[in-house]
Biopython code that builds the backbone (N, CA, C, O; Angstrom):
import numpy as np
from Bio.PDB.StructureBuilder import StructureBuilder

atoms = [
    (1, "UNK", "N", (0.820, -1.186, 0.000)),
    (1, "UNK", "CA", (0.000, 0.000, 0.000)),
    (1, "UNK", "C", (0.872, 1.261, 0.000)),
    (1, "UNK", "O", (0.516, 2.243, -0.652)),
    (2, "UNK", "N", (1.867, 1.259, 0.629)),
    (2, "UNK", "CA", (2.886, 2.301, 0.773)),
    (2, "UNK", "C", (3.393, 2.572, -0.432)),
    (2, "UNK", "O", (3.481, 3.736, -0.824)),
    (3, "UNK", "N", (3.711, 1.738, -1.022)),
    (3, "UNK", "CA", (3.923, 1.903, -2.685)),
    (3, "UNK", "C", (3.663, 2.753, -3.974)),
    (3, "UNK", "O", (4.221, 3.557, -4.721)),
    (4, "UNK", "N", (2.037, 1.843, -3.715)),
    (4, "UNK", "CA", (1.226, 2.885, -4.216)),
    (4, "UNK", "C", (0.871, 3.989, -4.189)),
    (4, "UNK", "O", (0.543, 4.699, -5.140)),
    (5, "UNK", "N", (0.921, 4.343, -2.598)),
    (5, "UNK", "CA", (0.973, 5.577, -2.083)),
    (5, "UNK", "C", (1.924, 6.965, -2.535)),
    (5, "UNK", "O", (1.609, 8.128, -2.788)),
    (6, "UNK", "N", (3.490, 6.096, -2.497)),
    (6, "UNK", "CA", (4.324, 6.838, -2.760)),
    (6, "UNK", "C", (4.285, 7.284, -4.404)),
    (6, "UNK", "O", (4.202, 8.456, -4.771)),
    (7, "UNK", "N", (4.354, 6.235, -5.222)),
    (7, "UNK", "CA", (3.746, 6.216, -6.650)),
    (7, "UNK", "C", (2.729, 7.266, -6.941)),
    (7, "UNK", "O", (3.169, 8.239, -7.553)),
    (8, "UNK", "N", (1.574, 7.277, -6.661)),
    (8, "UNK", "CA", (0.750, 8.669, -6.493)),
    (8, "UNK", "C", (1.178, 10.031, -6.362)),
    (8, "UNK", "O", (1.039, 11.120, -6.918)),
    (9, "UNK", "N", (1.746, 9.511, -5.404)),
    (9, "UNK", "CA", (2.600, 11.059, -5.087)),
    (9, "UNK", "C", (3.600, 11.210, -6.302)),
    (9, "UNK", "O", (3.344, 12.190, -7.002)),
    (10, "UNK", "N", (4.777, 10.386, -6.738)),
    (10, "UNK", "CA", (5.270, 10.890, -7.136)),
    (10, "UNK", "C", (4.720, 11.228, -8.648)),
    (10, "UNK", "O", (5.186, 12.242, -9.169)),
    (11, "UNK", "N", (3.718, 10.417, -9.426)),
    (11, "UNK", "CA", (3.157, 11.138, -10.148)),
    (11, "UNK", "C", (2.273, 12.394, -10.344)),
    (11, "UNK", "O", (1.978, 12.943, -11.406)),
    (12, "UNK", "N", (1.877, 12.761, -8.935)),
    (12, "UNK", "CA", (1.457, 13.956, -8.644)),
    (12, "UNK", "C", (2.539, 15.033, -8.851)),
    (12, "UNK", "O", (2.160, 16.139, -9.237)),
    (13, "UNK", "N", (3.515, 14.871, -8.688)),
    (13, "UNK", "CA", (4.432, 15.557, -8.444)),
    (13, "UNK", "C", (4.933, 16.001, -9.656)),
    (13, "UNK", "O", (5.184, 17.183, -9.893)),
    (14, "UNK", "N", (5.133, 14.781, -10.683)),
    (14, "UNK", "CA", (5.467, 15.217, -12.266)),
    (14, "UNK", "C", (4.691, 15.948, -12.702)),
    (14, "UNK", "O", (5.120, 16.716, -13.563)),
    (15, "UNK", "N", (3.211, 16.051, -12.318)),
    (15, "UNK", "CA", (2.392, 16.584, -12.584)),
    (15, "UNK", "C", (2.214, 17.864, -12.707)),
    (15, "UNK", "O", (1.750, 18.499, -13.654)),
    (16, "UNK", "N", (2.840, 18.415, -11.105)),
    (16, "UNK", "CA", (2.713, 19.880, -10.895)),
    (16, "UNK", "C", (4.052, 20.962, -11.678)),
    (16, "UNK", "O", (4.206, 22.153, -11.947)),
    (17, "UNK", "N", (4.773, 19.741, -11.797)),
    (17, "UNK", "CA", (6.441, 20.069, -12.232)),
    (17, "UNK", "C", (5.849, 20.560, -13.919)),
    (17, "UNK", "O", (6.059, 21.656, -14.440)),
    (18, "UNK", "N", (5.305, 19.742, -14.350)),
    (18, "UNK", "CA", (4.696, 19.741, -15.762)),
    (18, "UNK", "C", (4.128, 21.049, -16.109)),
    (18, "UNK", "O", (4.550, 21.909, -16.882)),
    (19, "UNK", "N", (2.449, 20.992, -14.923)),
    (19, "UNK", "CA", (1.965, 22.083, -15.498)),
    (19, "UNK", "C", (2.567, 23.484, -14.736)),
    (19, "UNK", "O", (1.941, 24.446, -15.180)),
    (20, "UNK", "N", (3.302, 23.790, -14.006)),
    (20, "UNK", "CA", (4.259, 24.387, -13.193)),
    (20, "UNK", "C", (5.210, 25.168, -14.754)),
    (20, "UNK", "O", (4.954, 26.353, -14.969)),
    (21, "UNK", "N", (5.870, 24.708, -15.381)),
    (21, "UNK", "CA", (6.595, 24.181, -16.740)),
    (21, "UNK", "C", (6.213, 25.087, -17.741)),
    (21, "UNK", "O", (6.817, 26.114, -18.051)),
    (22, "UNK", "N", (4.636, 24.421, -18.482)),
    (22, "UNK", "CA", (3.613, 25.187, -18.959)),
    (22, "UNK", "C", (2.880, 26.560, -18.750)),
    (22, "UNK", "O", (2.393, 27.279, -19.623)),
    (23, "UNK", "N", (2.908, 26.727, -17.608)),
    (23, "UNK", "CA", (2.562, 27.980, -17.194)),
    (23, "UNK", "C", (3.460, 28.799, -16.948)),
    (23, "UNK", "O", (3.106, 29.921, -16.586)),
    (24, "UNK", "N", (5.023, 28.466, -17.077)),
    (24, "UNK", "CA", (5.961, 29.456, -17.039)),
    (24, "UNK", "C", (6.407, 29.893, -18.455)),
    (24, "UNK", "O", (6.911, 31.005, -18.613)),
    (25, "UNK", "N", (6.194, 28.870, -19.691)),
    (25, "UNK", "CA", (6.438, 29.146, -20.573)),
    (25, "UNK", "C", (5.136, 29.992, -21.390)),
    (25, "UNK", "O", (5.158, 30.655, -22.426)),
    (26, "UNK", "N", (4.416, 29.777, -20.784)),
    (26, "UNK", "CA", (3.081, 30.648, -21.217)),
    (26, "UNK", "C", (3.241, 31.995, -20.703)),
    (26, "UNK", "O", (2.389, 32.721, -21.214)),
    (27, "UNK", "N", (3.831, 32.482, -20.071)),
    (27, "UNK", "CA", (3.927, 33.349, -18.612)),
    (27, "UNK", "C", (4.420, 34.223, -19.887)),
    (27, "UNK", "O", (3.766, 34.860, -20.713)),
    (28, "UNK", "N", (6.558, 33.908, -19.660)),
    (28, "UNK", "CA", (6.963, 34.352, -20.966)),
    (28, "UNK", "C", (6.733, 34.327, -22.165)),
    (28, "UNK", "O", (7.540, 34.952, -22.853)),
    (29, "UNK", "N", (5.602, 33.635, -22.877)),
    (29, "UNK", "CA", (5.066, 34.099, -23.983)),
    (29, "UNK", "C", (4.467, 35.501, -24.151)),
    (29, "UNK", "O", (4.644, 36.426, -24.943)),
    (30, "UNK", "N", (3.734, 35.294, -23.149)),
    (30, "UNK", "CA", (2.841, 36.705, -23.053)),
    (30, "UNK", "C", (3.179, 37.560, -22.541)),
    (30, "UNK", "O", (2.573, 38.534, -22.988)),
    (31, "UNK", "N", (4.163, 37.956, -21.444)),
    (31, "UNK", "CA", (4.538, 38.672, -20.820)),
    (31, "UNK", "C", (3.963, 38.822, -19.747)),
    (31, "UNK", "O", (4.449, 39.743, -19.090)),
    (32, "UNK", "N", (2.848, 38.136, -19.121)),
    (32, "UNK", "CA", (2.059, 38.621, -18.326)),
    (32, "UNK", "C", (2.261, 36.791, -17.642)),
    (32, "UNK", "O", (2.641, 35.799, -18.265)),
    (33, "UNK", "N", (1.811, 36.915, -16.091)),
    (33, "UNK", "CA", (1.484, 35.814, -15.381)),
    (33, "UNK", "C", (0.401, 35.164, -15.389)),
    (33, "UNK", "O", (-0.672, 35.649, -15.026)),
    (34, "UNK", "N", (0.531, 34.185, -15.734)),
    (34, "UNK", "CA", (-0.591, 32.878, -16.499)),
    (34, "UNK", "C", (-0.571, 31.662, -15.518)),
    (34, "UNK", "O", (0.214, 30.733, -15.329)),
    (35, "UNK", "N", (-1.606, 32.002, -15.045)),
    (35, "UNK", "CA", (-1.683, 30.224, -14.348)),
    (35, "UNK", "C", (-3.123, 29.602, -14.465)),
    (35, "UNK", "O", (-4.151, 30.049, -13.957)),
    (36, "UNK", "N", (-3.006, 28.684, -15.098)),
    (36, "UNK", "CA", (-4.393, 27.609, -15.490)),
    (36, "UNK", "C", (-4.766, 26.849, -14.128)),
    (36, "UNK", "O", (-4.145, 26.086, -13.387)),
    (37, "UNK", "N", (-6.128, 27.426, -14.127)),
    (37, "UNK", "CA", (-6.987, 26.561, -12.921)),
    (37, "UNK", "C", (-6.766, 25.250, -13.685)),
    (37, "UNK", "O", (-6.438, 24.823, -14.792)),
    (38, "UNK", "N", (-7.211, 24.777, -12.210)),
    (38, "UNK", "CA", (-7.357, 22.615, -12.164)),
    (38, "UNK", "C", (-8.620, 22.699, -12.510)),
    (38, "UNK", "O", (-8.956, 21.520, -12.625)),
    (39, "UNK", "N", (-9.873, 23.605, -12.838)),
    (39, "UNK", "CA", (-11.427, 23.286, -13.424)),
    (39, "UNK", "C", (-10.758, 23.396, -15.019)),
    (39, "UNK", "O", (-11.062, 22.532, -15.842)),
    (40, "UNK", "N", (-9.908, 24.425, -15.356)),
    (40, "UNK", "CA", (-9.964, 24.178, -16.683)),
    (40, "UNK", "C", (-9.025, 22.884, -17.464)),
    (40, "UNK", "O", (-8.964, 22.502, -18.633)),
    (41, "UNK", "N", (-8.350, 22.442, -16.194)),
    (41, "UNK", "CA", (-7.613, 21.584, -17.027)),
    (41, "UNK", "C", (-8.177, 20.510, -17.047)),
    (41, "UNK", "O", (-8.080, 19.754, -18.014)),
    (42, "UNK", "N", (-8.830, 20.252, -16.053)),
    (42, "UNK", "CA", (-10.229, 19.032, -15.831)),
    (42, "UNK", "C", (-11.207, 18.741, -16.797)),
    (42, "UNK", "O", (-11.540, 17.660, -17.283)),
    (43, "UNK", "N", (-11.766, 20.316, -17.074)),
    (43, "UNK", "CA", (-12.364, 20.315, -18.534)),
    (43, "UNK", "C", (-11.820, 19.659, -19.928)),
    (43, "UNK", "O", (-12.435, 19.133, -20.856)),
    (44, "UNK", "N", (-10.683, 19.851, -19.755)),
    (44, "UNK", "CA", (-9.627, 19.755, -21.349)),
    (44, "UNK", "C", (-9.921, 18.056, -21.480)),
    (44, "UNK", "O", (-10.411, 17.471, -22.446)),
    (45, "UNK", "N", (-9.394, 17.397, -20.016)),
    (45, "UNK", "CA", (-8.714, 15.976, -20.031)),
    (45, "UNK", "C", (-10.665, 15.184, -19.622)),
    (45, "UNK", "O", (-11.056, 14.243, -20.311)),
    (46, "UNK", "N", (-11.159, 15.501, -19.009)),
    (46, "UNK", "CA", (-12.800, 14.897, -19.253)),
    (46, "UNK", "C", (-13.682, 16.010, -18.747)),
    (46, "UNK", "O", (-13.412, 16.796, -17.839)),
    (47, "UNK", "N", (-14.777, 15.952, -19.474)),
    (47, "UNK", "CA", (-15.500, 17.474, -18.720)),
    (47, "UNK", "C", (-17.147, 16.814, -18.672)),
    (47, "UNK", "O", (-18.198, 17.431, -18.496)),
    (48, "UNK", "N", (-16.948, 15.452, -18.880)),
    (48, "UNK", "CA", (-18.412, 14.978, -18.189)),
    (48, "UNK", "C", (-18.256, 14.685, -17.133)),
    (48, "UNK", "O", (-19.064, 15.000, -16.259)),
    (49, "UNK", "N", (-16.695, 13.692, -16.790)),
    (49, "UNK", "CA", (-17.023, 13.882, -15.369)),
    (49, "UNK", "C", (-16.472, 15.042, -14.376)),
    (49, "UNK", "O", (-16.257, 14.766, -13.196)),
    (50, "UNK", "N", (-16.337, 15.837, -14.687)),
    (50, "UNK", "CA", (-16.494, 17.387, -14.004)),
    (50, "UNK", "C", (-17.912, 17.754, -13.693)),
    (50, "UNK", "O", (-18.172, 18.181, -12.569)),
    (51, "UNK", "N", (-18.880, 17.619, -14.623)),
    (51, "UNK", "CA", (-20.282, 17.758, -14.594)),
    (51, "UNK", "C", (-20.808, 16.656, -13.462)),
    (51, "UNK", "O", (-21.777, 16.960, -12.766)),
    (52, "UNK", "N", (-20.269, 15.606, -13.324)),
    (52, "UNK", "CA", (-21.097, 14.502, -12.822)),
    (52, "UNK", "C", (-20.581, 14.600, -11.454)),
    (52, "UNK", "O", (-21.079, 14.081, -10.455)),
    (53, "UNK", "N", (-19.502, 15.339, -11.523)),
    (53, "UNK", "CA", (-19.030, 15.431, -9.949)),
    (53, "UNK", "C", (-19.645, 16.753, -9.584)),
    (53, "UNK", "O", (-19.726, 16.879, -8.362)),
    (54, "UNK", "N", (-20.087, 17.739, -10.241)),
    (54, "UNK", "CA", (-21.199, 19.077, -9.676)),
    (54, "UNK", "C", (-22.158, 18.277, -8.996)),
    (54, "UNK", "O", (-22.377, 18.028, -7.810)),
    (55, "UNK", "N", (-22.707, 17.921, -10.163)),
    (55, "UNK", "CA", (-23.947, 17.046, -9.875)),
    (55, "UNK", "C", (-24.184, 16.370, -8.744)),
    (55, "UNK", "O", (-25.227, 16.455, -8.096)),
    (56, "UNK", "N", (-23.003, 15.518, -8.405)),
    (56, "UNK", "CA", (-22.948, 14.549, -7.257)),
    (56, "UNK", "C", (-23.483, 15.932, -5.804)),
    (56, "UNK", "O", (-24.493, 16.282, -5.195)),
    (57, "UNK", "N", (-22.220, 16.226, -5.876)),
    (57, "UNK", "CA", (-21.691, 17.372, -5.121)),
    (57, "UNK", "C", (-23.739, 18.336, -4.862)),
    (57, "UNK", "O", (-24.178, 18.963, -3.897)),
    (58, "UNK", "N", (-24.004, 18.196, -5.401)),
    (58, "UNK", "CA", (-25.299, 19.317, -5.397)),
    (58, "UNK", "C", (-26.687, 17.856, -5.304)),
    (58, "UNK", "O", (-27.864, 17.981, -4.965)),
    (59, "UNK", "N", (-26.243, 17.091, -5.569)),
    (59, "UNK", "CA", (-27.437, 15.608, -4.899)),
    (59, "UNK", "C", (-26.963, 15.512, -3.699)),
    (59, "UNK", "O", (-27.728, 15.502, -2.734)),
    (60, "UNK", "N", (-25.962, 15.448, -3.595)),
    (60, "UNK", "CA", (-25.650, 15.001, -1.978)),
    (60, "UNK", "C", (-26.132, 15.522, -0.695)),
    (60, "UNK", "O", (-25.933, 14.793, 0.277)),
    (61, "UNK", "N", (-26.558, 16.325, -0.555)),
    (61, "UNK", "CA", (-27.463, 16.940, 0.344)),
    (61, "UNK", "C", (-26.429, 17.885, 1.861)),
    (61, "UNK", "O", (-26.646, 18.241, 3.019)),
    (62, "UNK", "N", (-25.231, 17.922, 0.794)),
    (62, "UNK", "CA", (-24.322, 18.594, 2.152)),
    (62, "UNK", "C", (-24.919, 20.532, 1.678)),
    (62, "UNK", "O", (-25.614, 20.968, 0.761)),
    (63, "UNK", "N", (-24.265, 21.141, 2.747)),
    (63, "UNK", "CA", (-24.592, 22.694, 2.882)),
    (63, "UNK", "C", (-24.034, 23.065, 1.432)),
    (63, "UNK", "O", (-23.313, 22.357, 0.730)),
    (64, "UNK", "N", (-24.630, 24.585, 1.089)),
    (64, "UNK", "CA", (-24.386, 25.109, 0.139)),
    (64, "UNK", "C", (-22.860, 25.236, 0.194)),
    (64, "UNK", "O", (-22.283, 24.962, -0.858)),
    (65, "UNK", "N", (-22.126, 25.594, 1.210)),
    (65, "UNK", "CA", (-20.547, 26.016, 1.357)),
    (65, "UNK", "C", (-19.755, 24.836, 0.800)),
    (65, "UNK", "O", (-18.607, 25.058, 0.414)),
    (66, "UNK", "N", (-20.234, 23.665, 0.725)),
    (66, "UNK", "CA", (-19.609, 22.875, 0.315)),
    (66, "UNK", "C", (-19.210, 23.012, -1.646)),
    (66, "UNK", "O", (-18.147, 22.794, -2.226)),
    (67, "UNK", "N", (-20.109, 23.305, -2.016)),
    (67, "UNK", "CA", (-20.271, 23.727, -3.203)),
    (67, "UNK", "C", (-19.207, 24.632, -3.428)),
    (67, "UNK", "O", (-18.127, 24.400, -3.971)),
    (68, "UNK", "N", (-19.819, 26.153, -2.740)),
    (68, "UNK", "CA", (-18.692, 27.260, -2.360)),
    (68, "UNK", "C", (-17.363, 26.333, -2.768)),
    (68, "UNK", "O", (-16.962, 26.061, -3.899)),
    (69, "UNK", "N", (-16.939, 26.030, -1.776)),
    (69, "UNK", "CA", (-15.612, 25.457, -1.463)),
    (69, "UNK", "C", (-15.069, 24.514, -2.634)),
    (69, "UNK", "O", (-13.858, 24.560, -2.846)),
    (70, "UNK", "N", (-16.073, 23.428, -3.628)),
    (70, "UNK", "CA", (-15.446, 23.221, -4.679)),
    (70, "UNK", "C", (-15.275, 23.825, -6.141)),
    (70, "UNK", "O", (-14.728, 23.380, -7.149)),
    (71, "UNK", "N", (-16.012, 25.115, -5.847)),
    (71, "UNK", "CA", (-15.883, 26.352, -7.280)),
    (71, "UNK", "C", (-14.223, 27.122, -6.862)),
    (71, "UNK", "O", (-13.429, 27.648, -7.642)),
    (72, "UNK", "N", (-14.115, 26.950, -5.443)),
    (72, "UNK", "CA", (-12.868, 27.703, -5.125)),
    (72, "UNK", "C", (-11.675, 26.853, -5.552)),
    (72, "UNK", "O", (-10.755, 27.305, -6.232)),
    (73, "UNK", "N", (-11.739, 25.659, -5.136)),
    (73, "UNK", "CA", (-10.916, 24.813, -5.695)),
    (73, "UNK", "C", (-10.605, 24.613, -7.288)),
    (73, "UNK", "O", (-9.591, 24.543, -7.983)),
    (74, "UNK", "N", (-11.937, 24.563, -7.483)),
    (74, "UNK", "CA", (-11.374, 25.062, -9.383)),
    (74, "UNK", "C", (-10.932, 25.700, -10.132)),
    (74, "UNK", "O", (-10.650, 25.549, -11.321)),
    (75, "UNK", "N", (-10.789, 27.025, -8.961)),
    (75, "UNK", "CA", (-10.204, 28.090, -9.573)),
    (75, "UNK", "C", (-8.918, 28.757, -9.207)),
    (75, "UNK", "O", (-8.578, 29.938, -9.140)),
    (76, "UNK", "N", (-8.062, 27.141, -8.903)),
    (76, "UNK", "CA", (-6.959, 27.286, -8.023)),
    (76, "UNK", "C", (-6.216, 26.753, -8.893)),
    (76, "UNK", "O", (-6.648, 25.877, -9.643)),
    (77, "UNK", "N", (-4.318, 27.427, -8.959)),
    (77, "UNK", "CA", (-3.637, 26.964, -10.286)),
    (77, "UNK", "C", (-3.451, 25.293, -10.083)),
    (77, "UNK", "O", (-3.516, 24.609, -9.062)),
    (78, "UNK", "N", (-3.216, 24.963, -11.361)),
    (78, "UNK", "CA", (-3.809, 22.946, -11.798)),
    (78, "UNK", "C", (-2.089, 22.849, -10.842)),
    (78, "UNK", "O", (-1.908, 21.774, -10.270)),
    (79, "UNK", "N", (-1.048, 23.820, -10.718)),
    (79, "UNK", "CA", (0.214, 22.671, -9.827)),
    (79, "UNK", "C", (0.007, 22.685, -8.732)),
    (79, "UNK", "O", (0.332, 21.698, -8.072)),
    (80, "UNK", "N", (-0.528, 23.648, -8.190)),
    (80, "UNK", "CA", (-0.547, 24.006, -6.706)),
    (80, "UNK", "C", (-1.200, 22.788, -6.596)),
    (80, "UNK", "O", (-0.656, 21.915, -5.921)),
    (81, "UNK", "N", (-2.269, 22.564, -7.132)),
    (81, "UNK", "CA", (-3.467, 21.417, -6.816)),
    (81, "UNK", "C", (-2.863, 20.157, -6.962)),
    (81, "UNK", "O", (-3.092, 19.478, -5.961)),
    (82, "UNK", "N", (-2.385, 19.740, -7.553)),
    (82, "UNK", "CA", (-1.248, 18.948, -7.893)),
    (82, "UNK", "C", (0.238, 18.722, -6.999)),
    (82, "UNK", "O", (0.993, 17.754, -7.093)),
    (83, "UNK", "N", (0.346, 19.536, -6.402)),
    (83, "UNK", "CA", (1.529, 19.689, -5.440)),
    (83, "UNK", "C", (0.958, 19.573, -4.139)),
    (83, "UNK", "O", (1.411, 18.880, -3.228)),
    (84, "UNK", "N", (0.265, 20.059, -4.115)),
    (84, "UNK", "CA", (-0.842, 19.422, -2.655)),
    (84, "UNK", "C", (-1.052, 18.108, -2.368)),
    (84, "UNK", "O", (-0.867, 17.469, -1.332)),
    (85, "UNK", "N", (-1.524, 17.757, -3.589)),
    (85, "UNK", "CA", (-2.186, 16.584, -3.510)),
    (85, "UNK", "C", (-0.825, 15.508, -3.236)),
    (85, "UNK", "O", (-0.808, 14.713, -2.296)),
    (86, "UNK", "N", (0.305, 15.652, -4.252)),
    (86, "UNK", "CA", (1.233, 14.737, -4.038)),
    (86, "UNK", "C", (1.996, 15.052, -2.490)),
    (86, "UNK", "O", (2.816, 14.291, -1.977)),
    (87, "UNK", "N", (1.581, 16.181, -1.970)),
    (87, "UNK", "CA", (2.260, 16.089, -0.552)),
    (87, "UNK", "C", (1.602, 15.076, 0.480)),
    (87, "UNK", "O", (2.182, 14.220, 1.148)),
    (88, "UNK", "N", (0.253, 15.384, 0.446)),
    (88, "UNK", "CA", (-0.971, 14.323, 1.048)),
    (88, "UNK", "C", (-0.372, 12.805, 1.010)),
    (88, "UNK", "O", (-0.131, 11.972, 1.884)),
    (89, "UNK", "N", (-0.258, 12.830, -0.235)),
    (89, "UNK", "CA", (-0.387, 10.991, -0.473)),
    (89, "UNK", "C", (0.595, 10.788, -0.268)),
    (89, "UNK", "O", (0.715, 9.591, -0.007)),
    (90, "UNK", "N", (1.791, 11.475, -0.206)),
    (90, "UNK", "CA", (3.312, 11.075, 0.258)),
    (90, "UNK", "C", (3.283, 11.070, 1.596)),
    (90, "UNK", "O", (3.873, 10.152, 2.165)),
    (91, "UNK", "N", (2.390, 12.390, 2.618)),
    (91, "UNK", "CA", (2.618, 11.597, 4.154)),
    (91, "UNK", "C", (1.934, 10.746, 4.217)),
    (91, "UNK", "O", (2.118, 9.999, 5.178)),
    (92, "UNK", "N", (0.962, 10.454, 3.388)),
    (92, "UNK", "CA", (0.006, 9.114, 4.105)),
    (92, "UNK", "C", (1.134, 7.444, 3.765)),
    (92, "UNK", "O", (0.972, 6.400, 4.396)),
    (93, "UNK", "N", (1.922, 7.591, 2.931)),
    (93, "UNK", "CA", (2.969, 6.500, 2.640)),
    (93, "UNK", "C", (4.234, 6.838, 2.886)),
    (93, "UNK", "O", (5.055, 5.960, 2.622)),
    (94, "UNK", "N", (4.605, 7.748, 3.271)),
    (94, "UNK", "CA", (5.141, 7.782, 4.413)),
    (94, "UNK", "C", (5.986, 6.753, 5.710)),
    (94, "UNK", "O", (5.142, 6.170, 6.392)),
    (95, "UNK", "N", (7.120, 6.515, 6.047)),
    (95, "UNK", "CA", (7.463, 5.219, 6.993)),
    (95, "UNK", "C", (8.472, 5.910, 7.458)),
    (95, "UNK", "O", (9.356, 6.536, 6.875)),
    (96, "UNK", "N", (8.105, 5.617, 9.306)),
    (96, "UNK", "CA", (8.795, 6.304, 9.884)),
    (96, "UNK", "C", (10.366, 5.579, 10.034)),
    (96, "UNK", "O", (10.530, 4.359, 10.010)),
    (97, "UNK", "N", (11.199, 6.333, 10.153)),
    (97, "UNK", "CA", (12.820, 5.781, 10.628)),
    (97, "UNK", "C", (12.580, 4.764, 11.954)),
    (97, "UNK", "O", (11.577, 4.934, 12.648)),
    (98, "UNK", "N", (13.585, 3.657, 12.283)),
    (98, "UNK", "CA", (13.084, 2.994, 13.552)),
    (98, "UNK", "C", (13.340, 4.315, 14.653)),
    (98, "UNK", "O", (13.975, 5.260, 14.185)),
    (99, "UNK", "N", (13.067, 4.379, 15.501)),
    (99, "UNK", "CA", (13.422, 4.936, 17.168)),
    (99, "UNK", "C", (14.806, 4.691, 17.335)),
    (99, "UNK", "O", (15.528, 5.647, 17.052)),
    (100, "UNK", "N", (15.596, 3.219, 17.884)),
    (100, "UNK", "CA", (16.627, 3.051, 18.032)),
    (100, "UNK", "C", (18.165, 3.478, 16.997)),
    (100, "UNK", "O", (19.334, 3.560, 17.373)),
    (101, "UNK", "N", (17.648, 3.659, 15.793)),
    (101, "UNK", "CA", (18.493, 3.964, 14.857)),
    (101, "UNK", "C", (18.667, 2.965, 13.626)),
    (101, "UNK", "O", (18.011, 1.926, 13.697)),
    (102, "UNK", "N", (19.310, 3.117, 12.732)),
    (102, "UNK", "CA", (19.614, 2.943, 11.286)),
    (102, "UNK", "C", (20.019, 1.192, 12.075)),
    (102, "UNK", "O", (19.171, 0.337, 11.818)),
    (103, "UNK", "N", (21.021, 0.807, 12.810)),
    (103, "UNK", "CA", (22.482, -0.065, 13.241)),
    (103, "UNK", "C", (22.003, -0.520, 14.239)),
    (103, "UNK", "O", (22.756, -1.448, 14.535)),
    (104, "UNK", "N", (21.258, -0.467, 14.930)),
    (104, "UNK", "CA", (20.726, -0.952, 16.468)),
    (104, "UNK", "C", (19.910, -2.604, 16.101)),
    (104, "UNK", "O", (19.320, -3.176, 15.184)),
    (105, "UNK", "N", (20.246, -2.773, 17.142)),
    (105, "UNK", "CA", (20.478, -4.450, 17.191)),
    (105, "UNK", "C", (18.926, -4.968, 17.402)),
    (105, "UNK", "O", (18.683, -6.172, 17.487)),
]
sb = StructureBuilder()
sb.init_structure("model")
sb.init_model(0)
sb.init_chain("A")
sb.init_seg("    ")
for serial, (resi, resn, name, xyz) in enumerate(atoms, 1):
    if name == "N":
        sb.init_residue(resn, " ", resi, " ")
    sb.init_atom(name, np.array(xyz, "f"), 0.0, 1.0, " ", f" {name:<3s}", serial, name[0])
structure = sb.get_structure()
């Protein structure tokens, strides 16, 4: 499980490095600072299930803020979101050093 865990992460991580990458070379294209939300890049790569996760999200019967809170998220740059995420799944796989040390008997 740790594996996988770490795996996640570190493809999260190429991820943010990527669109991190993209948005700097877009940056200097234009001259101006460019950073692509994670709703629009969501859109690009599937945008039904973007819809089906509103949807969910608005059947589910939690408070309106919840909603709030995932329009905010969409409109947050796609590495940050991406760099988050691979931090998450890296502490959750994660393994601690022993206590006694590296050599201890």
């Amino acid at each position: 499980m740790r594996f996988l865990l770490r795996f996640v992460s570190f493809l999260l991580l190429v991820g943010a490095v990527f669109g991190a990458t993209i948005d700097t070379i877009t940056s200097v294209a234009d001259s101006a600072v460019v950073l692509t939300p994670i709703g629009t890049v969501w859109t690009l790569f599937d945008p039904a299930s973007l819809t089906g996760a509103e949807a969910r999200l608005a059947a589910s019967g939690l408070p309106a803020s919840a909603g709030e809170g995932f329009r905010w998220l969409l409109a947050q740059p796609a590495f940050a979101v991406a760099l988050a995420l691979s931090l998450l799944f890296w502490i959750a796989g994660y393994r601690r050093p022993p206590a006694a040390g590296r050599f201890a008997a």
